[in-house]
C-alpha positions as CSV (number, residue, x, y, z in Angstrom):
1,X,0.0,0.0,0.0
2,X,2.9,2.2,0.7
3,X,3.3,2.9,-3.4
4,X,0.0,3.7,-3.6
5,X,-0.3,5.9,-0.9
6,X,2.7,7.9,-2.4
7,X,0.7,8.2,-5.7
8,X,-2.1,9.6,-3.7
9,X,0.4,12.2,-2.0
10,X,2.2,13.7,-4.8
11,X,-1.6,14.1,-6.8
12,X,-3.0,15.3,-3.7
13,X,-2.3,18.7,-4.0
14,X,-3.7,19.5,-7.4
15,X,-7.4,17.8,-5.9
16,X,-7.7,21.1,-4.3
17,X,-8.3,23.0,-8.2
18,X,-11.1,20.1,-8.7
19,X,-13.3,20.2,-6.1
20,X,-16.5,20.9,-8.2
21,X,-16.1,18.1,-10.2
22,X,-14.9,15.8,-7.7
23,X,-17.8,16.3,-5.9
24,X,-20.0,16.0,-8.7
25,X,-18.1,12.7,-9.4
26,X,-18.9,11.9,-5.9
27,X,-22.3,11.9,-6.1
28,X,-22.7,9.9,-9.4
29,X,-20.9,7.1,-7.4
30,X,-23.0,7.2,-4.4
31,X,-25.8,6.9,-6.8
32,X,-24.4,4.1,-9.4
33,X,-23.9,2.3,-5.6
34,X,-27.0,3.1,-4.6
35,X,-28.8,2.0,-7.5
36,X,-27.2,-1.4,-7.2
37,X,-27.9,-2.2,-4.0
38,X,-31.8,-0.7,-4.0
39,X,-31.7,-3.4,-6.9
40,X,-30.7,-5.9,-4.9
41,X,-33.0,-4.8,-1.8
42,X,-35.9,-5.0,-4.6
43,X,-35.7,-9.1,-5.2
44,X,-37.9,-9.2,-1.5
45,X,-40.8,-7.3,-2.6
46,X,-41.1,-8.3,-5.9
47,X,-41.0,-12.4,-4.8
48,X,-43.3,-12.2,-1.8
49,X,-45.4,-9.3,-2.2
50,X,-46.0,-9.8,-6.1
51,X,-45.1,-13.6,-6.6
52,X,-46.2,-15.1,-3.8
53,X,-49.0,-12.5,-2.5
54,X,-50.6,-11.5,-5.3
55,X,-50.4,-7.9,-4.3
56,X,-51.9,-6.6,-7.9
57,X,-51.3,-2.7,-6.7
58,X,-47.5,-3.6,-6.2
59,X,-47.5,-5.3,-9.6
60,X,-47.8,-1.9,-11.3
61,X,-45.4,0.2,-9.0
62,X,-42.3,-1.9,-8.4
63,X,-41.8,-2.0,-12.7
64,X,-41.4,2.1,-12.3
65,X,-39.3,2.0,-9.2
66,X,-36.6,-0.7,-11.0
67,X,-36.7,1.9,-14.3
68,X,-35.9,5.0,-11.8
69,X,-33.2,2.7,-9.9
70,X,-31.6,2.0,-13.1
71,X,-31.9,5.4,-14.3
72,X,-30.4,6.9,-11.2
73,X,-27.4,4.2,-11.2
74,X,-26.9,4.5,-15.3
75,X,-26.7,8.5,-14.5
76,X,-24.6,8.2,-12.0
77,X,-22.2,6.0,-13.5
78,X,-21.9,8.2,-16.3
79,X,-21.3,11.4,-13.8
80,X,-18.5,9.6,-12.1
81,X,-16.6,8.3,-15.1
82,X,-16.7,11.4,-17.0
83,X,-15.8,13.9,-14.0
84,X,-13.1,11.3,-13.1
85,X,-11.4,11.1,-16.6
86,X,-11.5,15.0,-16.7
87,X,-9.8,15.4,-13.5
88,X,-7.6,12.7,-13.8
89,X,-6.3,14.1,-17.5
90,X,-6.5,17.3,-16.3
91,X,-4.0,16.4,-13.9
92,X,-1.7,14.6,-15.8
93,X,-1.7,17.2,-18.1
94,X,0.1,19.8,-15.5
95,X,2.0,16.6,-14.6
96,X,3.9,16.2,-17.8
97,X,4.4,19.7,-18.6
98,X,6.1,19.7,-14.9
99,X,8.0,16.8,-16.0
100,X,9.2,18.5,-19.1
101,X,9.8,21.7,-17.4
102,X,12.2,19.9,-15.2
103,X,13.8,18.1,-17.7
104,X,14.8,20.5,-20.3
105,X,16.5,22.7,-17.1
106,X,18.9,19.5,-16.4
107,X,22.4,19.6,-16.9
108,X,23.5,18.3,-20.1
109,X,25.5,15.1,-17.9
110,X,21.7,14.0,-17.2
111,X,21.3,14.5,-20.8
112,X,24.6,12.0,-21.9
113,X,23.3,9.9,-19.1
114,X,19.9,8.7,-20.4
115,X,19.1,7.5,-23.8
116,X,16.5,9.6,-25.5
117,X,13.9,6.9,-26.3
118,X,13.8,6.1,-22.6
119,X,13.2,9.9,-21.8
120,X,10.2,9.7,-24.3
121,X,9.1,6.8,-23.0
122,X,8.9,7.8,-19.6
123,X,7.7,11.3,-20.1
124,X,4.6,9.3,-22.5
125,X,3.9,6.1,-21.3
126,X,4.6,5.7,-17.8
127,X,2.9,9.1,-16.9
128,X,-0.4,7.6,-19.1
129,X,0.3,4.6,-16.8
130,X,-0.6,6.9,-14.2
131,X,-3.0,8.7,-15.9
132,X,-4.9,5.3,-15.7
133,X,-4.5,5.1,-12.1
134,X,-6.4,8.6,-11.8
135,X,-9.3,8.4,-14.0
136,X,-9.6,4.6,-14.0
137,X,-8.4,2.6,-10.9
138,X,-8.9,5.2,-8.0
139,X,-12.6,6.0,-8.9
140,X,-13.2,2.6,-10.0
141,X,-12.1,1.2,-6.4
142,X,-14.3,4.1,-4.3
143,X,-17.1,2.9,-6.4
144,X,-17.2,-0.7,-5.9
145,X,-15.9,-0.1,-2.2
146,X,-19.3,2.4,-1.9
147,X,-21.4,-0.7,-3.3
148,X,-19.5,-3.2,-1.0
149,X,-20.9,-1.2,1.7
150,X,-24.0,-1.1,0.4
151,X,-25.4,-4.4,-0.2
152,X,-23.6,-5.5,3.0
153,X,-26.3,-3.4,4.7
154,X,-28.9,-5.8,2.2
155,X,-27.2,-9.2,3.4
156,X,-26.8,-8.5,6.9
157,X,-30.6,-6.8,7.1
158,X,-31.9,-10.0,5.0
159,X,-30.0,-12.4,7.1
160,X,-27.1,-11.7,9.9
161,X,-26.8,-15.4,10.3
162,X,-26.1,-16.5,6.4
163,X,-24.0,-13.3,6.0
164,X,-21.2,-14.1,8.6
165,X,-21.1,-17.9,6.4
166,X,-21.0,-16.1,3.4
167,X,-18.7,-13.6,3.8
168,X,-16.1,-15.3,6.2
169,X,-14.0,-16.7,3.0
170,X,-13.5,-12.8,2.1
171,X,-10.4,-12.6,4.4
172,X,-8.7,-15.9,3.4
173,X,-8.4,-14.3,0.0
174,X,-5.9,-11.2,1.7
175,X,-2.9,-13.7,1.3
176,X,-2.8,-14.7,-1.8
177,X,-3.9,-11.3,-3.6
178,X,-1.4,-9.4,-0.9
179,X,1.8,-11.8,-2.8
180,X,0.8,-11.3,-6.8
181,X,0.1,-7.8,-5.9
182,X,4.4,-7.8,-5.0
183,X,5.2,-10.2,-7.6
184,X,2.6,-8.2,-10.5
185,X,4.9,-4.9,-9.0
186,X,8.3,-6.5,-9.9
187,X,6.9,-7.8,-13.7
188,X,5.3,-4.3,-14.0
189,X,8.0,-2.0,-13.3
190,X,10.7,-4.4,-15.6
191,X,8.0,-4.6,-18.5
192,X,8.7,-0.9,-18.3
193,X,12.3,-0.7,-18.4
194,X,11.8,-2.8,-21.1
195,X,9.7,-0.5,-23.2
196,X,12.0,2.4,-22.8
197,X,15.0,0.2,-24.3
198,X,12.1,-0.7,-27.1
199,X,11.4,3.2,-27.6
200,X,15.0,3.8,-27.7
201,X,16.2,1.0,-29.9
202,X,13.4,2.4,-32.7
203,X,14.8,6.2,-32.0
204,X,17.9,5.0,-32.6
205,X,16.4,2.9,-36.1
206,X,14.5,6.0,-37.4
207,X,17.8,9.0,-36.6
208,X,20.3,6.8,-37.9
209,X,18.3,5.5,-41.0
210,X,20.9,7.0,-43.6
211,X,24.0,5.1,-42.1
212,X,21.8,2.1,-41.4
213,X,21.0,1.9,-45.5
214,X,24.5,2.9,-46.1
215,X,26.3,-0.4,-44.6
216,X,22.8,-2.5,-45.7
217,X,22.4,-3.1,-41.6
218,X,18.6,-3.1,-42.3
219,X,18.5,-7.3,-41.1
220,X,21.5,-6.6,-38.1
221,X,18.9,-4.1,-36.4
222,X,15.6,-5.8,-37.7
223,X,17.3,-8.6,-35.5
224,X,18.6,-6.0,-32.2
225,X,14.8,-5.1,-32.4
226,X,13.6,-8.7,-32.1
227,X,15.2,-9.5,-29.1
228,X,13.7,-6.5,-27.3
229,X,10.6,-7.4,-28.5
230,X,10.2,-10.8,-27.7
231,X,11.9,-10.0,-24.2
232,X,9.3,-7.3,-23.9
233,X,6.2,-9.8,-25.2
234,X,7.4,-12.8,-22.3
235,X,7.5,-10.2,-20.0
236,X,3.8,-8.9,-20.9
237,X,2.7,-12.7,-21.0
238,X,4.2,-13.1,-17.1
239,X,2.1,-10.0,-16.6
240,X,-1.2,-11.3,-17.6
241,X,-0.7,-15.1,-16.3
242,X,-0.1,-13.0,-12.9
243,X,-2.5,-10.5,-13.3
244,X,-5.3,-13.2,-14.4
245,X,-4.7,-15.2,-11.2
246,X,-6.7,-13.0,-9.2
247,X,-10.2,-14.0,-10.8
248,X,-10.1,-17.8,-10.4
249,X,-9.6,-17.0,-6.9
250,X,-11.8,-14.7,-5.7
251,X,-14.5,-16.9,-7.6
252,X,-13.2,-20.3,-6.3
253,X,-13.6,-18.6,-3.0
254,X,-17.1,-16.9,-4.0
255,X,-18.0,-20.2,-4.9
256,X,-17.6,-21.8,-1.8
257,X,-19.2,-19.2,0.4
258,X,-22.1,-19.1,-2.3
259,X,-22.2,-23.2,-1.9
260,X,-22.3,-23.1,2.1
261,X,-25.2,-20.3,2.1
262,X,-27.4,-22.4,-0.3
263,X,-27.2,-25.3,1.8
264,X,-27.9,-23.3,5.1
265,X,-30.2,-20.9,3.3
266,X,-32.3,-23.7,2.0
267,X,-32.8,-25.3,5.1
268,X,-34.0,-22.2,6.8
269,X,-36.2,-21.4,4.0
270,X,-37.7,-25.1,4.4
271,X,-38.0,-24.3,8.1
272,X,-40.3,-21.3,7.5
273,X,-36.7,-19.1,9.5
274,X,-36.6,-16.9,6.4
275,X,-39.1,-16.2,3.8
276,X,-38.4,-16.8,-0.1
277,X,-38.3,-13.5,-1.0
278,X,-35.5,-12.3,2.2
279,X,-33.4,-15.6,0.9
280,X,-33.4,-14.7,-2.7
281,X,-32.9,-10.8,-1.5
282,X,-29.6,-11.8,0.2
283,X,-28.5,-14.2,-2.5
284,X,-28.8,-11.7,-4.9
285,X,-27.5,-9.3,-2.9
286,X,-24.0,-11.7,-2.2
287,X,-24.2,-12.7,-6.1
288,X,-23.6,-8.8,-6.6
289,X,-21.5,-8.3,-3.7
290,X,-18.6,-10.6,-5.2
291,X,-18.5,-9.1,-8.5
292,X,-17.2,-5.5,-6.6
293,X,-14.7,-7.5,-3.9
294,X,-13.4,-9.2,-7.2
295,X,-12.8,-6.3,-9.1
296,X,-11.0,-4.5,-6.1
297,X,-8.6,-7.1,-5.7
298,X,-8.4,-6.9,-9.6
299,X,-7.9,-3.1,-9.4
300,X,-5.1,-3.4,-6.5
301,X,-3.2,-6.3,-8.4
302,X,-3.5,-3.5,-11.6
303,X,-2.3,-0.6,-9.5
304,X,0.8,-1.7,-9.4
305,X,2.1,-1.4,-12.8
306,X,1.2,2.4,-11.9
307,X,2.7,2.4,-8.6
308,X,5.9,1.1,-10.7
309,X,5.7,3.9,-13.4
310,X,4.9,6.4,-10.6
311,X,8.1,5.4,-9.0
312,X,10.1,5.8,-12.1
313,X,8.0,9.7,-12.9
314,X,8.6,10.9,-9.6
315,X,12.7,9.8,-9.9
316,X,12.7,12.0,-12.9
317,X,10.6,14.5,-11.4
318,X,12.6,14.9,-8.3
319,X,16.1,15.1,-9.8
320,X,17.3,19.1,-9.3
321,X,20.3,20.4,-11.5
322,X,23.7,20.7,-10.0
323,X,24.3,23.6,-12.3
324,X,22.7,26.5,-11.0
325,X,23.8,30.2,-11.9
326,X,24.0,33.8,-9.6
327,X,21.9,36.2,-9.2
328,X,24.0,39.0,-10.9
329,X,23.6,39.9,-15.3
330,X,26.0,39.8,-17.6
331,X,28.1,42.7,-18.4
332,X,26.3,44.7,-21.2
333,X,30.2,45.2,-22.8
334,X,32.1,42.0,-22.0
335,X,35.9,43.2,-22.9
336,X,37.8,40.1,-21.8
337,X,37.2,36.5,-20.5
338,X,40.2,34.8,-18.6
339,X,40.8,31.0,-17.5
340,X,42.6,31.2,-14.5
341,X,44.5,27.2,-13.8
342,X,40.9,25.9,-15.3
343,X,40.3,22.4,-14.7
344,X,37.4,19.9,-15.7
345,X,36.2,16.1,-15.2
346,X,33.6,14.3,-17.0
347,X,33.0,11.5,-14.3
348,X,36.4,9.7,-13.3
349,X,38.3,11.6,-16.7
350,X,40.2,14.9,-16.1
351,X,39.7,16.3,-19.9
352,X,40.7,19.9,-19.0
353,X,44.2,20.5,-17.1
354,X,44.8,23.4,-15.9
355,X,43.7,25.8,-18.8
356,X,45.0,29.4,-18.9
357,X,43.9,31.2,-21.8
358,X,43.0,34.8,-22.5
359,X,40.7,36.7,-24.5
360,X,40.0,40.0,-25.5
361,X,37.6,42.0,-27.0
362,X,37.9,42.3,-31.1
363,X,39.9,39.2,-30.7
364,X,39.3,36.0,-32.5
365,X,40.8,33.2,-31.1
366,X,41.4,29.9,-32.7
367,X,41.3,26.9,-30.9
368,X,42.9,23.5,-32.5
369,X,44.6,20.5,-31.5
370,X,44.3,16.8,-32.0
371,X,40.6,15.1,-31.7
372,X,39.8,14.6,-27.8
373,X,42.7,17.2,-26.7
374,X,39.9,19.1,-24.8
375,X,38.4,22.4,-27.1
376,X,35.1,21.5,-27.0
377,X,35.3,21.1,-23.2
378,X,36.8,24.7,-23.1
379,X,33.9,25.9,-24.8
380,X,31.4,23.5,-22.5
381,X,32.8,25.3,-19.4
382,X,32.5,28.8,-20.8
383,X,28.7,27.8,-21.8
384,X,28.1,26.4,-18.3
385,X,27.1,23.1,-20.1
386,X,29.6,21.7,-17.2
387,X,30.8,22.9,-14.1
388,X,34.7,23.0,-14.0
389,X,36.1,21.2,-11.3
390,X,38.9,23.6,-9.8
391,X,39.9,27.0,-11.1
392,X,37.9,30.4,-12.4
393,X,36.9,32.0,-15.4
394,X,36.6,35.3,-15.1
395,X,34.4,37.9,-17.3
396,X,35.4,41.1,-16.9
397,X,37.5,40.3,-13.7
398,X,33.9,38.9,-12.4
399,X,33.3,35.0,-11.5
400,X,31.3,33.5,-14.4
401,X,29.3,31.6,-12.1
402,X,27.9,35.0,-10.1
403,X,26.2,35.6,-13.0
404,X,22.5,33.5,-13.8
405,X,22.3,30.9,-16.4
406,X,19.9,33.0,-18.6
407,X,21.8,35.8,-18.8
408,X,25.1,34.0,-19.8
409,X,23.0,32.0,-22.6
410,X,21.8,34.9,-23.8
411,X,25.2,36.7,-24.5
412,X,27.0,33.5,-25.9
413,X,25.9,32.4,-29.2
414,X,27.4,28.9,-30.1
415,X,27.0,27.5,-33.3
416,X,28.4,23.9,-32.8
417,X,29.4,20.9,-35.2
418,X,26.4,19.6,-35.1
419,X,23.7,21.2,-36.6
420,X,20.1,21.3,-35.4
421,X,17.5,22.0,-37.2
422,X,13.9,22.0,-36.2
423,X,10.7,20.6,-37.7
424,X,9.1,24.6,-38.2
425,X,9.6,27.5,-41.2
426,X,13.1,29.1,-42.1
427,X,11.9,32.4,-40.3
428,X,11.3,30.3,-37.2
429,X,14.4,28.3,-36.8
430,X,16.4,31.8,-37.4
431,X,14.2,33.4,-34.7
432,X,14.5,30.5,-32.4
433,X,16.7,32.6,-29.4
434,X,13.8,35.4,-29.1
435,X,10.8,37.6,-30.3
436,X,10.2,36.8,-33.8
437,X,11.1,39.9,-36.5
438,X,11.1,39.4,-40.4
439,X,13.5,42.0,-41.4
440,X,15.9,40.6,-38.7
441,X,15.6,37.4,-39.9
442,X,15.9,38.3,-43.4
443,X,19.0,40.5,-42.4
444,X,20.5,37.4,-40.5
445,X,20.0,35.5,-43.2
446,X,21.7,37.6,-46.0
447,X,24.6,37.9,-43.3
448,X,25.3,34.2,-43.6
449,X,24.8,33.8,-47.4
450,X,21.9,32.1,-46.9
451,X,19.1,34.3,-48.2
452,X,19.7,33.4,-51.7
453,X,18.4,30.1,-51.6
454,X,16.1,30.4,-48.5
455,X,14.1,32.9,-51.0
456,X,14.1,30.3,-54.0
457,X,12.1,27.6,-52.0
458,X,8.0,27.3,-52.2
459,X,7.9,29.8,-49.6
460,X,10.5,31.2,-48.6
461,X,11.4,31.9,-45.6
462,X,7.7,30.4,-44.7
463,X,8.8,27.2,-45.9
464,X,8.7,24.3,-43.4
465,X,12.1,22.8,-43.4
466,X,11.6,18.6,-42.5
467,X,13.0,16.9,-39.3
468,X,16.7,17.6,-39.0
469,X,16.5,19.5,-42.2
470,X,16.5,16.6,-44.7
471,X,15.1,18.6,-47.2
472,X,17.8,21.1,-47.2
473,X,21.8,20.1,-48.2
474,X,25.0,19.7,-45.5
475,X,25.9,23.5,-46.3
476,X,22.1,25.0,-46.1
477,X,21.8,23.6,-42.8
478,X,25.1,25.1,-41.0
479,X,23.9,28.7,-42.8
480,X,20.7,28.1,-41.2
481,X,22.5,27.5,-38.2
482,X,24.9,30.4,-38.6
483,X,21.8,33.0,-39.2
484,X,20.2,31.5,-36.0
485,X,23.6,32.5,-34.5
486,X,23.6,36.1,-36.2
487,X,20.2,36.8,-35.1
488,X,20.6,36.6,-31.1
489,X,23.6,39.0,-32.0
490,X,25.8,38.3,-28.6
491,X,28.3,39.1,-27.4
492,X,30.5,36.2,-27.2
493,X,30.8,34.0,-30.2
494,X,31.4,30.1,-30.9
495,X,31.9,28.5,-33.6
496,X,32.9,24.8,-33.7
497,X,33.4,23.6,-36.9
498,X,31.0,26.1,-38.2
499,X,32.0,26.3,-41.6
500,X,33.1,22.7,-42.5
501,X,30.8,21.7,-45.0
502,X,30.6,25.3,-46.6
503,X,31.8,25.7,-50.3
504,X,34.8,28.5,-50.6
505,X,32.6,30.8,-51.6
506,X,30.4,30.7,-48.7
507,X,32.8,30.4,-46.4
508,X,34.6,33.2,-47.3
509,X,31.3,35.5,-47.4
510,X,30.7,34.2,-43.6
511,X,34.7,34.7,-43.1
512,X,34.2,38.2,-44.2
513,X,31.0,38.3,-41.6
514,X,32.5,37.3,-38.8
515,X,35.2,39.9,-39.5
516,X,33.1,42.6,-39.6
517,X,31.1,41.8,-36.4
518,X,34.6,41.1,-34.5
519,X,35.9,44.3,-33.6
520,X,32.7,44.6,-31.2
521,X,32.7,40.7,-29.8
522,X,34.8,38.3,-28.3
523,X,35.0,35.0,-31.1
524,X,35.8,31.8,-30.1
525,X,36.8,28.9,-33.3
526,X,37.5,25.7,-32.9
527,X,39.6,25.4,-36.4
528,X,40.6,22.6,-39.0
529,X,40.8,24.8,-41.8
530,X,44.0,26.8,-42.6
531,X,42.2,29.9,-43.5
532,X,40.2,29.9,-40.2
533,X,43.7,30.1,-38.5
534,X,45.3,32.6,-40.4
535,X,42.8,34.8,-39.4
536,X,42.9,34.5,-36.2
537,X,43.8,36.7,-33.6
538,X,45.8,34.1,-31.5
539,X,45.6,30.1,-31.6
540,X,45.6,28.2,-28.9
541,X,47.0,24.5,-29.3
542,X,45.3,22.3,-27.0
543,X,46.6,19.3,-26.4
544,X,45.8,16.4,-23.8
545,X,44.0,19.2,-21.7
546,X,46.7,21.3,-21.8
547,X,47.5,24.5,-23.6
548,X,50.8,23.6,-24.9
549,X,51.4,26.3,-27.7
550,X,49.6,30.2,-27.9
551,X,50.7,33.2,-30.2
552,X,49.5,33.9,-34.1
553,X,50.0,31.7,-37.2
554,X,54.0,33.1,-37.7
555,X,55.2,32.7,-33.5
556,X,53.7,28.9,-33.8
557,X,55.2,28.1,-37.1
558,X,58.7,28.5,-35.7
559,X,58.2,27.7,-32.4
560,X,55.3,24.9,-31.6
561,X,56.8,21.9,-32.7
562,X,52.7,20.2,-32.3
563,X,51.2,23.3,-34.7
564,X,53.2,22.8,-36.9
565,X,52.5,19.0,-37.0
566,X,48.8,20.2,-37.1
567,X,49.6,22.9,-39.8
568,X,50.0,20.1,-42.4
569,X,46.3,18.6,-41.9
570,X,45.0,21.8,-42.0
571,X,47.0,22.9,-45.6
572,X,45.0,19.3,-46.4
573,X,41.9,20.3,-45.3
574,X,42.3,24.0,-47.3
C-alpha cells in the first residue's frame, strides 16, 4: 500500500483546483452504488409481495421503481466516469508539462546519461500509466468499495446469520492477492524498463536511417529489435498469467461461500426461518456483492504497474540540476574572459588541465589541436554546459558563475558541429533565441549567405524545413544554423566547426562576416581549416588538456613543434 499511498500524495495537491467536479463525481458514485444495491433490496418485494402474495397494486409500482433505480445508477455511472477522466487528465496534463519543465532545465551530464527513447518513453507512457491510475483505478475502487458497503447493509438486514457464512472466505483471500500484488509490481516496473529500451532502440532505427542503408544493416537491427521485442512480449505474457490469477480465486472462493449459504439458506427457508423472497434478497445481494470484492482485488493487483511507473516519474521529477547560476547579469560590454588554472572532469576523466587562456575583445581566437585534446570542453565550461572542477573563469574580472544561467545563454551564441534544425519554417528556426522579427531574420539570413536560396524555396522563408533539415543540403543547414547564430547578435561568439561543409565561396562570405562583427565581440573557433587560423587573432594549441602552444600563425610556425604537425592537416583540409 505504501506505493499507492505515495501516488495519492504527490496528486493530492492539485485535488484542491477540482473540487466541483470531484464532488459531482462523488455523487454519481453514491448513486451508481446506490442504484445497485436498491436493486438488490428490490428481489424481496417483488417475490413475496408480487409472486407469492398476489399484491396486484405492487405489480404496477415496483416496474417504475426498478426503471428510476436503473436510471439513477446508469446516470450516476456516467457522472463519475466522466468527471473522473476530466480530473484525472487534467491532472496529468500539469503533470507532464512539470515533468518536461524539469527536464529541459537539467544539466547536459543528465542528458549523456539517459538514452532519448527512454526519456520519451517515460515522459509518454509511464505518466499515461498513471493517468490510468487517476481516471480509472482510484474512482473505479471508491465505487465498488461504496457498493461493497451497500449491499452489506442488504445481506446483513436479510439475514445476519447467512452473511457471517457467506462472507467469512472474504479474508482468506488477503494472502494470496497481498503476494501477486508484490510479484505483479516486480513484472510491471521491468516490462517498463523494457519499453524504454524498445522506444530507444526504434529512435535510434529512425535517426540513424541513412548510415543504417548505407552499410545495408537493415537485417542486423531488424534482429537487435527482435530480441527486445520478444523480451518485452514474455515479459507482458508473465504480466497477464499473474494478473489473471486474481479471478479464479476470488471466484473459487465466492463459490464456496455461495455453496455453504445455499445449503444453510435452503434449510432455513424449508424451516419457514426466512421467507423466499428475504433468501433470494440476500442471495442476490452476495451474487452482486462478489462481483465488486473481485474487481478490487483486480484493481489493487492492476495498481501496481502504476505504482511502478509512478516510482520511475517521480525519480525523474525529483532530480534538481547541479548547475545553477548567480543572481547578478551579464556585463552589457564584455571586454575580456580569462581562464585562470581551469580544470574539468567528465565523471572519473580529467579532460581539462589546468587551462590558462585569454581573451580580449575584437579578438578571434582559434582553438585547435588533436581530436579529444579538450576544445570542445573549453567551450562546454565557458557555456556552463559543465561545471569546471577547480579554477575560475573570469568575465570582466567577475566569477562567471555570479552571474544566472539565462543571462550567460543569452550573451553566448554557439554555433556547434552539429547542426540542429527543427521541424518549423526558415523564419522560425532563425528566430529560435527570441521575439520573432522578419526583417531581422531576413537581415540574418543575408549575413550568412543564406538568403539566396532560403528565397528560392516554395515559400520562402515560410517554408517548413523537414525533421533535421533533410530537405535542405549539408551546407544549407550550418547557414541556417549560422543565421540562427547572427540573429541573437551576442556578445561572445562560438563556432565549432562552423564552416566545414561550406563551399569557398560561402565560407569566405561568412569569413568576411564574422570579420566585420569582430571588432565589437569576443570570437571563439575551434579550427581545421587553414584559412580559419590565419585569421585569427591568437591560436591556442590544445593538447591532452593542456594548452601547450599560444601566439599567431608566424610565433607557432617556428616555435610549436605540435602546430606545426597540425599545420599540415590543415594545408590538407584547405
Amino acid at each position: 500500500m505504501n506505493g499507492v499511498k505515495e501516488v495519492f500524495k504527490r496528486f493530492s495537491p492539485y485535488i484542491k483546483d477540482y473540487i466541483p467536479q470531484f464532488t459531482l463525481a462523488i455523487i454519481g458514485m453514491l448513486m451508481a452504488a446506490g442504484g445497485t444495491s436498491a436493486t438488490a433490496w428490490l428481489i424481496e418485494p417483488v417475490l413475496n409481495k408480487i409472486f407469492i402474495n398476489k399484491d396486484e397494486t405492487l405489480l404496477y409500482i415496483l416496474p417504475y421503481a426498478i426503471i428510476a433505480i436503473y436510471a439513477i445508477k446508469s446516470g450516476g455511472t456516467y457522472m463519475q466516469r466522466y468527471f473522473t477522466v476530466y480530473i484525472g487528465q487534467d491532472i496529468i496534463r500539469q503533470f507532464r508539462e512539470k515533468m518536461v519543465k524539469n527536464l529541459i532545465n537539467l544539466d547536459m551530464k543528465f542528458f549523456n546519461e539517459f538514452r532519448t527513447g527512454e526519456l520519451i518513453s517515460r515522459t509518454v507512457n509511464d505518466i499515461d500509466r498513471i493517468r490510468n491510475i487517476v481516471s480509472n483505478m482510484i474512482p473505479e475502487f471508491f465505487t465498488n468499495l461504496i457498493q461493497i458497503f451497500g449491499l452489506l447493509c442488504v445481506v446483513i438486514y436479510q439475514s445476519p446469520k447467512l452473511s457471517l457464512f457467506a462472507l467469512v472466505v472474504l479474508p482468506a483471500a488477503i494472502y494470496p492477492l497481498s503476494i501477486l500484488a508484490k510479484k505483479m509490481k516486480k513484472i510491471s516496473k521491468n516490462a517498463q524498463e523494457k519499453t524504454s529500451d524498445i522506444t530507444s532502440a526504434l529512435s535510434e532505427i529512425y535517426t540513424n536511417i541513412e548510415i543504417i542503408k548505407a552499410n545495408n544493416a537493415e537485417n542486423k537491427e531488424i534482429n537487435r529489435f527482435k530480441i527486445e521485442n520478444d523480451k518485452f512480449f514474455r515479459l507482458n505474457l508473465k504480466s497477464v498469467k499473474t494478473g489473471e490469477l486474481v479471478s479464479p480465486i476470488m471466484e473459487t472462493l465466492g463459490a464456496i461461500g455461495i455453496a455453504t449459504v445455499i445449503m444453510i439458506g435452503g434449510k432455513e427457508v424449508i424451516d419457514n426461518e426466512i421467507t423466499v423472497g428475504s433468501f433470494f434478497s440476500f442471495l442476490t445481494a452476495l451474487f452482486m456483492l462478489y462481483t465488486p470484492v473481485k474487481k478490487i482485488s483486480s484493481l489493487y493487483n492492476s495498481m501496481q504497474d502504476a505504482v511502478a511507473a509512478s516510482e520511475r516519474t517521480f525519480e525523474l521529477i525529483d532530480k534538481v540540476a547541479s548547475i545553477v547560476g548567480g543572481n547578478e547579469e551579464f556585463p552589457k560590454a564584455v571586454k575580456s574572459i580569462h581562464f585562470q588554472d581551469v580544470w574539468l572532469k567528465y565523471d572519473d576523466k580529467e579532460v581539462l588541465k589546468g587551462i590558462n587562456l585569454s581573451a580580449y575583445r575584437g579578438e578571434m581566437i582559434a582553438l585547435v589541436g588533436n581530436s579529444g585534446g579538450g576544445k570542445t570542453s573549453l567551450i562546454n565550461s565557458l557555456m556552463r554546459f559543465y561545471d569546471i572542477s577547480s579554477g575560475n573563469i573570469l568575465v570582466n574580472n567577475s566569477d562567471l558563475y555570479d552571474f544566472s544561467l539565462q543571462s550567460v545563454r543569452e550573451n553566448i551564441g554557439l554555433v556547434s558541429q552539429r547542426v540542429y534544425i527543427f521541424n518549423d519554417t526558415v523564419a522560425n528556426n532563425v528566430a529560435y533565441s527570441g521575439e520573432f522579427d522578419e526583417e531581422k531574420v531576413i537581415k540574418a539570413l543575408k549575413m550568412a549567405n543564406a538568403y539566396e536560396f532560403v528565397s528560392k524555396l516554395e515559400n520562402g522563408i515560410n517554408t517548413v524545413l523537414s525533421e533535421f533539415g533533410s530537405n535542405l543540403s549539408g551546407g544549407q543547414r550550418q547557414r541556417i544554423a549560422i543565421a540562427r547564430m547572427l540573429y541573437k547578435n551576442p556578445q561572445i561568439i562560438i563556432l565549432d566547426e562552423a564552416t566545414s561543409a561550406l563551399d569557398n565561396t560561402s565560407e569566405n562570405a561568412i569569413t568576411e562576416v564574422i570579420e566585420n562583427l569582430r571588432k565589437d565581440k569576443i570570437i571563439f573557433v575551434v579550427a581545421h581549416r587553414l584559412s580559419t587560423v590565419k585569421n585569427a587573432t591568437n591560436i591556442a594549441v590544445i593538447n591532452n588538456g593542456k594548452v601547450i602552444g599560444f601566439g599567431d600563425d608566424a610565433t607557432l610556425s617556428s616555435q610549436c613543434e605540435a602546430y606545426m604537425k597540425l599545420k599540415g592537416t590543415f594545408e590538407l583540409n584547405s
